[in-house]
BAKOLLO-55987 format. One record per residue (C-alpha): residue number from 0; residue in three letters; x, y, z. Coordinates in Angstrom, 2 decimals, padded with zeros to 5 digits, always signed. Layout:
<mifis>
{mifi NUM; "ala"; {X; Y; Z}},
...
</mifis>
This chain:
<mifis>
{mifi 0; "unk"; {+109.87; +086.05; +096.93}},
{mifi 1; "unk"; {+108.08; +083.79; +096.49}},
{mifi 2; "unk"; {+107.65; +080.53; +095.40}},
{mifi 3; "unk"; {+106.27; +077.77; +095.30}},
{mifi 4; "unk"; {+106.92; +074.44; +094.52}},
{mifi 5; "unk"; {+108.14; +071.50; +096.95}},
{mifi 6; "unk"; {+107.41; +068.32; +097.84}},
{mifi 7; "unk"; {+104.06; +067.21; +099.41}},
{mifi 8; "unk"; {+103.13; +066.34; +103.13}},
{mifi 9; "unk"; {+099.93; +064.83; +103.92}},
{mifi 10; "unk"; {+099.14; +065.82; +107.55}},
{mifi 11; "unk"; {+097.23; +062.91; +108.92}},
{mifi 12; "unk"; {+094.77; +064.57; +110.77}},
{mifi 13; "unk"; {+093.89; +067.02; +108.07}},
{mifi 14; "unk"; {+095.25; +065.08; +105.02}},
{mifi 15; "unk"; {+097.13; +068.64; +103.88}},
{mifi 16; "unk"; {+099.17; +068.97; +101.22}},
{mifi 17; "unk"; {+102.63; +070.59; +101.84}},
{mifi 18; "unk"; {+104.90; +071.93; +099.70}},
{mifi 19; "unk"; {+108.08; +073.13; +101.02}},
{mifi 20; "unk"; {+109.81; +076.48; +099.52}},
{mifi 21; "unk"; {+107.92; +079.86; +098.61}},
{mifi 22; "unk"; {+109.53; +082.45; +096.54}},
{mifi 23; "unk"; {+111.02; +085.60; +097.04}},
{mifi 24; "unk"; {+111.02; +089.11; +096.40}},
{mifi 25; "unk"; {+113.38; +091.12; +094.71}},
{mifi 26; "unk"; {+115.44; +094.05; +093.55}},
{mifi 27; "unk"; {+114.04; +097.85; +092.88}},
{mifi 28; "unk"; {+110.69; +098.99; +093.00}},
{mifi 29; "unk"; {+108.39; +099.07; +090.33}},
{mifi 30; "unk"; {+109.28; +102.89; +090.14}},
{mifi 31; "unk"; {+109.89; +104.32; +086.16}},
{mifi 32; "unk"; {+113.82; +104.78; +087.15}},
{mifi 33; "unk"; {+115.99; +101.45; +085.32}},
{mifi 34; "unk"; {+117.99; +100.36; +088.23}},
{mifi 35; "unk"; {+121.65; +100.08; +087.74}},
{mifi 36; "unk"; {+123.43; +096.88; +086.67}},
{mifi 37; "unk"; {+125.11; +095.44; +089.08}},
{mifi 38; "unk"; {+127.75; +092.90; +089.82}},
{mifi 39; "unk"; {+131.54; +093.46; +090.11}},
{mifi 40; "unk"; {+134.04; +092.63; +087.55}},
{mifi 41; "unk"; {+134.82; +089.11; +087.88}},
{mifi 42; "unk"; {+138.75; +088.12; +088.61}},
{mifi 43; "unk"; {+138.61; +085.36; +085.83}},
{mifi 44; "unk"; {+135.82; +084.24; +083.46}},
{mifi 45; "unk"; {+135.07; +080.62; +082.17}},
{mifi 46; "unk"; {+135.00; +081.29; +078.63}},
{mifi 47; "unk"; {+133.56; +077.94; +077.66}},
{mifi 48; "unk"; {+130.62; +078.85; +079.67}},
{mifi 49; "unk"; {+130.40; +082.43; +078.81}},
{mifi 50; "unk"; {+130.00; +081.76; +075.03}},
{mifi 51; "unk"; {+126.65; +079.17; +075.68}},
{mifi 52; "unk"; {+125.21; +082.62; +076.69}},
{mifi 53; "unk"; {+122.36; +083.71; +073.98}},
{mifi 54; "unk"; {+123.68; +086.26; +071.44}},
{mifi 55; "unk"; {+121.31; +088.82; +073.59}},
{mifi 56; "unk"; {+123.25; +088.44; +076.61}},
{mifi 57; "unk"; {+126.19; +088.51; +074.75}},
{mifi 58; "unk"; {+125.57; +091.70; +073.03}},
{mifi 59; "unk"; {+124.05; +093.61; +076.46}},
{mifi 60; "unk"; {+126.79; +092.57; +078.48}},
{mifi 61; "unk"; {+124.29; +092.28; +081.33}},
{mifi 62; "unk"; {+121.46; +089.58; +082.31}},
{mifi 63; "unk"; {+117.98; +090.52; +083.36}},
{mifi 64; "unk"; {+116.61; +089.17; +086.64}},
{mifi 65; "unk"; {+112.99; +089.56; +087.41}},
{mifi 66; "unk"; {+112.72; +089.00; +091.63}},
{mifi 67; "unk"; {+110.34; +090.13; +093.81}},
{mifi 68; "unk"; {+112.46; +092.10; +097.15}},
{mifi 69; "unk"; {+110.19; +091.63; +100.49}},
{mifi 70; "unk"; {+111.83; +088.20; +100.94}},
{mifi 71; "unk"; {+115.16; +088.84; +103.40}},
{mifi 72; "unk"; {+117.58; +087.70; +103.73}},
{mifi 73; "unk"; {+117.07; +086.14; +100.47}},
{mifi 74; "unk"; {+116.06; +089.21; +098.49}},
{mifi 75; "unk"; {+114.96; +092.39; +099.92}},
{mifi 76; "unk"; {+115.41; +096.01; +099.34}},
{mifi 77; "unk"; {+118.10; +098.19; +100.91}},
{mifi 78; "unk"; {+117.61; +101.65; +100.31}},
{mifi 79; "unk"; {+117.14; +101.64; +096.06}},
{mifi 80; "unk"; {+119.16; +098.47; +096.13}},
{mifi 81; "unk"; {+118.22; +095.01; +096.40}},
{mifi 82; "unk"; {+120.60; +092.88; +097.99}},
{mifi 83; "unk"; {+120.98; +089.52; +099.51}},
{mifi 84; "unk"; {+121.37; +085.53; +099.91}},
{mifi 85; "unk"; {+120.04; +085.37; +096.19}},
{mifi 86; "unk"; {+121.73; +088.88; +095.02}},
{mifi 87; "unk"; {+124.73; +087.71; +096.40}},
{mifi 88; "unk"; {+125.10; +084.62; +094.42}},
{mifi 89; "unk"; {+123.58; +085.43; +091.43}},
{mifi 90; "unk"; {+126.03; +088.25; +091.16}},
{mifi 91; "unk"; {+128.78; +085.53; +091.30}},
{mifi 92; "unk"; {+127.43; +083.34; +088.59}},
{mifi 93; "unk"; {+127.62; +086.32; +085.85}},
{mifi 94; "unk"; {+131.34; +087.22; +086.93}},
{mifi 95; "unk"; {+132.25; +084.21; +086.04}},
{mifi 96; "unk"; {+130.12; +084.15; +082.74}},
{mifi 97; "unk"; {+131.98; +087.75; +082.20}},
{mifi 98; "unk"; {+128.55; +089.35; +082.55}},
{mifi 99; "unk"; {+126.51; +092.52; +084.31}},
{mifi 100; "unk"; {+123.11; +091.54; +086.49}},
{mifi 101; "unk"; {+120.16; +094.37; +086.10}},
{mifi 102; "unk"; {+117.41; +093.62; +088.95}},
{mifi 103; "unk"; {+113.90; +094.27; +087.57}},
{mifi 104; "unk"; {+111.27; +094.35; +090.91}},
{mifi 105; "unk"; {+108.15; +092.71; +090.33}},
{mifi 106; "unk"; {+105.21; +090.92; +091.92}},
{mifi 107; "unk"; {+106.68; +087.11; +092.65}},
{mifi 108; "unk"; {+103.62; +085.94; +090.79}},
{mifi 109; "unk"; {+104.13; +087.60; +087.78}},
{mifi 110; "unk"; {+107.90; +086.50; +087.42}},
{mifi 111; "unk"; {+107.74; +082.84; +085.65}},
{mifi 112; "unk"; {+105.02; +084.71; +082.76}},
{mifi 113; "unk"; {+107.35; +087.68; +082.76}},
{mifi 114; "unk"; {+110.79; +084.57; +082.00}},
{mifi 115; "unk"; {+108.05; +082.80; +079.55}},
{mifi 116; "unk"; {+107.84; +086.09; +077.77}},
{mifi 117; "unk"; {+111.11; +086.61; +077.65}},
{mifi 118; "unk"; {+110.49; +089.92; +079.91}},
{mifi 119; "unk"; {+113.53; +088.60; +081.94}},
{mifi 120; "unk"; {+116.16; +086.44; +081.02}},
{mifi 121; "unk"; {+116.36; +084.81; +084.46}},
{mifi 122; "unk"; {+113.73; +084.69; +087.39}},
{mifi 123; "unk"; {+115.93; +084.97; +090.21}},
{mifi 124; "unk"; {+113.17; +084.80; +093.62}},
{mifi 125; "unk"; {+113.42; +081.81; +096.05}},
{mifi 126; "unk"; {+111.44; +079.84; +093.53}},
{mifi 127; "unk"; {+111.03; +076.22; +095.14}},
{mifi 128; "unk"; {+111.35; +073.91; +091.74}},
{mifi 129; "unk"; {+108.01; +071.49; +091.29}},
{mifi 130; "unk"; {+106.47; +069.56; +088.17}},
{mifi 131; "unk"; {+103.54; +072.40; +087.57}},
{mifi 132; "unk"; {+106.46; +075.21; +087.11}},
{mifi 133; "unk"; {+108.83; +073.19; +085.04}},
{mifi 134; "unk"; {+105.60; +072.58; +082.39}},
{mifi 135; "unk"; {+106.36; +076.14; +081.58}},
{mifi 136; "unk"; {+110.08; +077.33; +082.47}},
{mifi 137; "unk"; {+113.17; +075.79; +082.76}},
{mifi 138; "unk"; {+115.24; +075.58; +086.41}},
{mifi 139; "unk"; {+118.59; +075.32; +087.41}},
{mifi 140; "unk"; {+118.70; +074.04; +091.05}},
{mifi 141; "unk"; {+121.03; +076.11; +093.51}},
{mifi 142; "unk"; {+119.69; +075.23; +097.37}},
{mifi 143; "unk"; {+117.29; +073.11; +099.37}},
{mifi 144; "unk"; {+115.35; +074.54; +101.59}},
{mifi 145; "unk"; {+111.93; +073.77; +103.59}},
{mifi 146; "unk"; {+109.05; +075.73; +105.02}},
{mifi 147; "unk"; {+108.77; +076.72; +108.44}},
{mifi 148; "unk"; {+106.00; +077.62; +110.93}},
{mifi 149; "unk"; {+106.21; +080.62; +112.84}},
{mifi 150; "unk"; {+103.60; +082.10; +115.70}},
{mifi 151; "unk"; {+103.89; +085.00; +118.34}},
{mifi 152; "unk"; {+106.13; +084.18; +121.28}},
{mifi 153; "unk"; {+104.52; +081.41; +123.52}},
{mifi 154; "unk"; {+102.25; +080.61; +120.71}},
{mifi 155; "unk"; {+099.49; +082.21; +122.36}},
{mifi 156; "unk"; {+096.60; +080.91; +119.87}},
{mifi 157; "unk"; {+097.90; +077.07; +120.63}},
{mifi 158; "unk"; {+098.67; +076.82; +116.88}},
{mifi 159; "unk"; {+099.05; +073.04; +115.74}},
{mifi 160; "unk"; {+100.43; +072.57; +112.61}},
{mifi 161; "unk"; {+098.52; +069.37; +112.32}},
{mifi 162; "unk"; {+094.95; +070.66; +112.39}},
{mifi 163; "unk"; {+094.54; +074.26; +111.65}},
{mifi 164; "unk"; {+091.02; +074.12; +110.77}},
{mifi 165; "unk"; {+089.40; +077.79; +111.85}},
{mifi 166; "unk"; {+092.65; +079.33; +112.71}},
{mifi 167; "unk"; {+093.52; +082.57; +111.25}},
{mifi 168; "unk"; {+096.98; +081.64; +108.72}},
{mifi 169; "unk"; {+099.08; +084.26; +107.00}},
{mifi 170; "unk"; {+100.75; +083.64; +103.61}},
{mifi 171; "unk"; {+102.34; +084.72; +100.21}},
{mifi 172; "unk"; {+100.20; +084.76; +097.20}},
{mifi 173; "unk"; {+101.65; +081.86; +095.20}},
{mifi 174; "unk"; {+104.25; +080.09; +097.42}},
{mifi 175; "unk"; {+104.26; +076.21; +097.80}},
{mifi 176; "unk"; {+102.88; +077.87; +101.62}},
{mifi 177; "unk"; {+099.71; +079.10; +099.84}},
{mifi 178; "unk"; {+099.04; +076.20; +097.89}},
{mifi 179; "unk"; {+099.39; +073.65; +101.03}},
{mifi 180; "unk"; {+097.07; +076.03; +103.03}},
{mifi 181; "unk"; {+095.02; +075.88; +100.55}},
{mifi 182; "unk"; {+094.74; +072.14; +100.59}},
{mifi 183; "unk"; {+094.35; +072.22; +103.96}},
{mifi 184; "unk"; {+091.55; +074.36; +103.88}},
{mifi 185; "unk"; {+089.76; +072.17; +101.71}},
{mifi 186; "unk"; {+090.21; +069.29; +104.37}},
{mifi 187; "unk"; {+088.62; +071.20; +107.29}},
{mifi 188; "unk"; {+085.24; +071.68; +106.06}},
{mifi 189; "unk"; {+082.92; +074.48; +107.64}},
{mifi 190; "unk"; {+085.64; +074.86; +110.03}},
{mifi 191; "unk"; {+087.68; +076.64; +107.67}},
{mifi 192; "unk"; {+091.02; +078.16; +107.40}},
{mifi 193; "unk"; {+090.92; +082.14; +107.69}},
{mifi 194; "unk"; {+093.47; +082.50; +104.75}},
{mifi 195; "unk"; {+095.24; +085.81; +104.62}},
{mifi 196; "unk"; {+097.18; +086.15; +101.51}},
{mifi 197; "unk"; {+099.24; +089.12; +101.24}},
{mifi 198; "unk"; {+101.80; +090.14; +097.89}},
{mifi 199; "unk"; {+104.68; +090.52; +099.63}},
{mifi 200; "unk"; {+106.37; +088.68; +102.88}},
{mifi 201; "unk"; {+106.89; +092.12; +104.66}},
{mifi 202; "unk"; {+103.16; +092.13; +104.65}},
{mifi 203; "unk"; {+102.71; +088.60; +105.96}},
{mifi 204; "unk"; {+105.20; +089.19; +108.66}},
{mifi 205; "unk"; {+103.63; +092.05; +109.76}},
{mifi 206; "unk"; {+100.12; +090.09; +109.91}},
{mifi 207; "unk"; {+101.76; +087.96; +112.31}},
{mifi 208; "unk"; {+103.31; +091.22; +114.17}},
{mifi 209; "unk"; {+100.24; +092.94; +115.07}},
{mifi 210; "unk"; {+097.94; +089.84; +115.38}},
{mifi 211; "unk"; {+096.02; +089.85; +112.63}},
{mifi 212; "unk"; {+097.38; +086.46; +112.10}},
{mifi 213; "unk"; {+097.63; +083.69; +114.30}},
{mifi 214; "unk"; {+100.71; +082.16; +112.15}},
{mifi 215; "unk"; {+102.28; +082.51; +109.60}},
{mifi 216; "unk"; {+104.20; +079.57; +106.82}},
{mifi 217; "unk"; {+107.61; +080.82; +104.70}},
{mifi 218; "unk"; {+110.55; +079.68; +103.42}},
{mifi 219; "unk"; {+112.94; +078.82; +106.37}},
{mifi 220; "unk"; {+115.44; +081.13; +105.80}},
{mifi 221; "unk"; {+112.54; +083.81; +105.58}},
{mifi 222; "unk"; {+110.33; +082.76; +108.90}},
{mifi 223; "unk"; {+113.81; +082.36; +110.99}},
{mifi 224; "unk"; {+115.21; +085.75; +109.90}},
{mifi 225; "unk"; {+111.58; +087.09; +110.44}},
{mifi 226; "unk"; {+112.16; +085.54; +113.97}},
{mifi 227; "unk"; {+115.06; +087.05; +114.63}},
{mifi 228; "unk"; {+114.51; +090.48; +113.97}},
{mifi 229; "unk"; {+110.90; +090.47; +115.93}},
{mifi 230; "unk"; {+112.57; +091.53; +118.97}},
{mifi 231; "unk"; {+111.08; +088.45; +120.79}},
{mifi 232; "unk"; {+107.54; +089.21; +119.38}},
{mifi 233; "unk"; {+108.12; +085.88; +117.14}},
{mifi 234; "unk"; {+108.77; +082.07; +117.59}},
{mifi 235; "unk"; {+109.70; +079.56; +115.24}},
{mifi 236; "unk"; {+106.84; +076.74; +115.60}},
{mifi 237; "unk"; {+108.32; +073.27; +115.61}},
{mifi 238; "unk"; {+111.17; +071.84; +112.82}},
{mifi 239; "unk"; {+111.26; +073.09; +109.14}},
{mifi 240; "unk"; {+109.82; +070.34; +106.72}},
{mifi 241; "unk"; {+109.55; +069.18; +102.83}},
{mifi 242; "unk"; {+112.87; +070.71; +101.76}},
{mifi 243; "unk"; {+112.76; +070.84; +098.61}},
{mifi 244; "unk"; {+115.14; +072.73; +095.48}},
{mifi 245; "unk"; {+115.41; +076.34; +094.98}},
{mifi 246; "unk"; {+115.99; +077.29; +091.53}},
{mifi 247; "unk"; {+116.95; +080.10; +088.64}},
{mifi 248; "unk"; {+113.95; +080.01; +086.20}},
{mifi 249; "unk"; {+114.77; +080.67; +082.46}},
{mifi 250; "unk"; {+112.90; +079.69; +079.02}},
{mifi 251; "unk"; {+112.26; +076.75; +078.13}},
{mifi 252; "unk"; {+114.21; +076.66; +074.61}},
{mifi 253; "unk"; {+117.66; +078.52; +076.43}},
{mifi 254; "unk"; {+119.17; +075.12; +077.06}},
{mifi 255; "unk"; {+122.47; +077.32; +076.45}},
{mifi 256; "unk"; {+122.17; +079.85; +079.65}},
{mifi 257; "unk"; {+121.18; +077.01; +082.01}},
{mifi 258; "unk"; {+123.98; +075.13; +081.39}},
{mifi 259; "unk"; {+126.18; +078.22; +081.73}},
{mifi 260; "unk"; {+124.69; +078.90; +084.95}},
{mifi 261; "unk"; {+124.70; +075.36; +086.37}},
{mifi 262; "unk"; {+128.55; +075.39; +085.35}},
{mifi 263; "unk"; {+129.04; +078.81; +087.03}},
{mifi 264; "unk"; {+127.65; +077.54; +090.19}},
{mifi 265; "unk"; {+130.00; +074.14; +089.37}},
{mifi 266; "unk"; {+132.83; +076.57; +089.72}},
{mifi 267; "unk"; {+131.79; +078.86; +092.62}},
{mifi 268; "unk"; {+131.60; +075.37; +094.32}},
{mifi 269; "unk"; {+134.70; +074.18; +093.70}},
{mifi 270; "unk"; {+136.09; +077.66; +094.89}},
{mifi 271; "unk"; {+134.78; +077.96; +098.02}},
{mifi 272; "unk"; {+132.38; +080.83; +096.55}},
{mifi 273; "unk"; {+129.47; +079.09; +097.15}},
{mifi 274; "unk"; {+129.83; +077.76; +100.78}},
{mifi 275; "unk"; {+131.51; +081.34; +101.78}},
{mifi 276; "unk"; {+127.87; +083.42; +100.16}},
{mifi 277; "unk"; {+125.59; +080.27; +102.17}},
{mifi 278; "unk"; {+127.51; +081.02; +105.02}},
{mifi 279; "unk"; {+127.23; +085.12; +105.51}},
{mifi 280; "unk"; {+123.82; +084.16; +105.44}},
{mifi 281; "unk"; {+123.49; +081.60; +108.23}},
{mifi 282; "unk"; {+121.96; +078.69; +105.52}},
{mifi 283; "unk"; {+125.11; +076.40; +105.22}},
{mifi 284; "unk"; {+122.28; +074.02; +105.80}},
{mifi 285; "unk"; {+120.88; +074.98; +102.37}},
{mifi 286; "unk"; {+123.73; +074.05; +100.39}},
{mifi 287; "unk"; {+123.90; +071.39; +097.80}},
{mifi 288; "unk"; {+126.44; +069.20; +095.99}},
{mifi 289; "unk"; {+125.69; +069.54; +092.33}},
{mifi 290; "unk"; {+123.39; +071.99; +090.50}},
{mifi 291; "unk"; {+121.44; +070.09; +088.32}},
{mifi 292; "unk"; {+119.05; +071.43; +085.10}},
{mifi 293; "unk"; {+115.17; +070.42; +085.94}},
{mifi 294; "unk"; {+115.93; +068.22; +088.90}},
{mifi 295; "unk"; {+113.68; +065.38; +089.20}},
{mifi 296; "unk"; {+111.38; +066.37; +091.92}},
{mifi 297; "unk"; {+107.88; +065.16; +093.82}},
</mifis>
């Protein structure tokens, strides 16, 4: 769920930061029942990539994903399943490495200490890839995607993202969204930004719902969805900006598994995989070329 990371806006009138791309949340709860692996059986694996996997991997048959599942449609939480945008195509990627994907829930700001510790072999969460994260993990980009305003319907609290000095702004704890509110909060002085930061999106959405927010900043995918399924309670505030690259967050000495993840994507690419999974989800506009190992970003 979360997530942050992106490239920088400066607002001109409040000289804010913004940093496209939050995070995400993911698979089953925190409960002590494992979750099932899951992933079907792939139709044909790569075998050059499959044996760059580590010996660990290997051995389990199965890779663990830490992901944080209040984030739909990227990741979110059907019943005691997780499932979506991120599910979906992760899910690919180890059928064609031959392997099994077992979602571990967690809070999205405990995920990238959780890969560093080799808790998880993969953070899989709608993590936007920036400079500060890659000090620390390794990414493999899969999307671009920007951040998107959203308000209630007729933006009743004349929200300008330009100058949100004493306005009351919901986000998630840790996104690019928090840290560019943050920024901006510094800017406005004794004016200040009411900051509401919540754990999970579900929680920021509902902020916004019930008007304990006057707006709210996520992930585009997650603020139009959000939109969408407000029953006309929500509105999408202007054009998404600072797109920026998702990506799957491993260790930084397991040169090995990224590439055999940036191949697998390579491949769903070049079968139509890709495009068809970006697609079901309404993101086409997300999609990327090439899926390259610690992208070069702002």
């Amino acid at each position: 769920m979360k997530k942050t990371t992106g490239t920088a806006l400066v607002a001109a009138s409040l000289l804010m930061t913004t940093l496209a791309g939050c995070g995400s949340n993911s698979l089953t709860s925190t409960s002590t029942a494992a979750p099932a692996a899951s992933s079907t059986a792939p139709s044909s694996v790569n075998a050059a990539l499959a044996a760059k996997l580590p010996a660990s991997i290997k051995t389990a048959g199965v890779i663990q994903i830490g992901t944080d599942a209040t984030y739909k449609p990227n990741e979110y939480m059907n019943g005691n399943d997780v499932i979506g945008f991120d599910v979906d195509l992760f899910d690919a990627v180890a059928a064609d490495l031959g392997v099994k994907t077992k979602w571990n829930p967690a809070a999205f700001d405990s995920i990238l200490t959780g890969v560093a510790a080799k808790k998880y072999d993969v953070g899989v969460s709608s993590f936007t890839i920036n400079a500060k994260r890659m000090e620390t993990v390794t990414f493999v980009s899969y999307a671009n995607v920007g951040t998107q305003w959203v308000t209630l319907a007729g933006n009743p609290k004349a929200i300008d993202p330009k100058n949100v000095c004493g306005k009351t702004i919901a986000v998630q704890t840790a996104t690019v969204q928090d840290d560019e509110m943050t920024a901006a909060q510094t800017a406005c002085g004794a004016n200040a930004i009411n900051l509401l930061k919540y754990t999970g999106q579900d929680e920021v959405n509902n902020a916004l719902s019930i008007g304990k927010a006057d707006a709210m900043l996520a992930d585009y995918p997650i603020a139009m969805n959000a939109v969408q399924t407000s029953a006309g309670k929500m509105a999408a505030l202007g054009e998404q900006y600072g797109a920026a690259p998702y990506g799957y967050a491993m260790t930084k000495d397991n040169q090995g598994l990224a590439e055999a993840i940036s191949g697998a994507l390579g491949d769903l690419k070049k079968s139509g995989k890709y495009d068809e999974i970006l697609n079901k989800y309404g993101i086409k506009a997300a999609a990327v070329s090439s899926f390259a190992i610690n992208p070069t970003v702002s």
